[in-house]
C-alpha positions as CSV (number, residue, x, y, z in Angstrom):
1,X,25.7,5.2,32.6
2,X,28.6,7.3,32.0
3,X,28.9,10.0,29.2
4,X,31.2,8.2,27.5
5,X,29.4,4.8,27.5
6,X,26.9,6.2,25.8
7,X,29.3,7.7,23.2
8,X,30.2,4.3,22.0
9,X,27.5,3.6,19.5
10,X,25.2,5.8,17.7
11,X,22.7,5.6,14.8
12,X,21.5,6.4,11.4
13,X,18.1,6.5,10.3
14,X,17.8,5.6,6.4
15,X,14.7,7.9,5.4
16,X,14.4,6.3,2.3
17,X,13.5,2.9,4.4
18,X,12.0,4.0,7.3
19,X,8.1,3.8,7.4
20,X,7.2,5.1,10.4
21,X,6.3,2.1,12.5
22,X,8.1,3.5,15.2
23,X,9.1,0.1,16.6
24,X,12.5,1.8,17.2
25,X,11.1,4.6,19.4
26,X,8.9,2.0,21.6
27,X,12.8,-0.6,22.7
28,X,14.7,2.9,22.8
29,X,12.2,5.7,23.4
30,X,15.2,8.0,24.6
31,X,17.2,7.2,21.6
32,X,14.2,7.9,18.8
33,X,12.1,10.0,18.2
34,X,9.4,10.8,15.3
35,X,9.5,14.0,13.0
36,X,6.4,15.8,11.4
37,X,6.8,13.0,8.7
38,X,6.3,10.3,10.7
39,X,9.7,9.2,10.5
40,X,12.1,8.4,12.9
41,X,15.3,10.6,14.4
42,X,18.0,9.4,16.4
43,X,18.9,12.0,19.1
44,X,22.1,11.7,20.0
45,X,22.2,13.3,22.7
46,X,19.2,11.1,24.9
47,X,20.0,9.3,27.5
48,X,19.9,5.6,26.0
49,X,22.2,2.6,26.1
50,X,23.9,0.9,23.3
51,X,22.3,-1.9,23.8
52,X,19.0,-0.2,23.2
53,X,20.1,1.0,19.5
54,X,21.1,-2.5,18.1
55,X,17.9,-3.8,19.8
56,X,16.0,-1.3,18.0
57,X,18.1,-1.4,14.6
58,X,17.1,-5.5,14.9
59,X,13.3,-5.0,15.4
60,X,13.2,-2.1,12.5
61,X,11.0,-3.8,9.9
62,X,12.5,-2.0,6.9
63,X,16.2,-2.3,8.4
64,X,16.2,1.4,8.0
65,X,18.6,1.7,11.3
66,X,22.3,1.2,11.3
67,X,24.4,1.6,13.9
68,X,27.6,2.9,14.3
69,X,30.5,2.6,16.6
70,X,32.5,5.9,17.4
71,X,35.9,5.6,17.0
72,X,37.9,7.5,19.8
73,X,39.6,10.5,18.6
């Protein structure tokens, strides 16, 4: 995958929602991680796929993922 592939999309984690089921971190475990709440963090800079963040905003149970597309600058 190319640098700016990856670019395309990127997420927000609502930490109002989120729960800490980490379903997101299991479909895109380069793309999520948990803090020392239990909640979950998007790194932007892993090495996942876009389709691996609308997969995981999808199986959120608390739809506490959105993602967003970059627009070129």
């Amino acid at each position: 995958m190319t640098a700016a592939a990856k670019k395309e999309l990127r997420a927000e984690v609502c930490h109002d929602l989120c729960v800490g089921t980490a379903t997101c971190t299991q479909v895109a475990p380069k793309a999520f991680v948990l803090d020392q709440n239990r909640q979950a963090v998007f790194n932007e800079n892993g090495d996942w796929e876009d389709v691996q963040l609308q997969e995981a905003a999808d199986c959120c149970p608390m739809s506490a993922i959105t993602v967003l597309r970059i627009l070129p600058s």
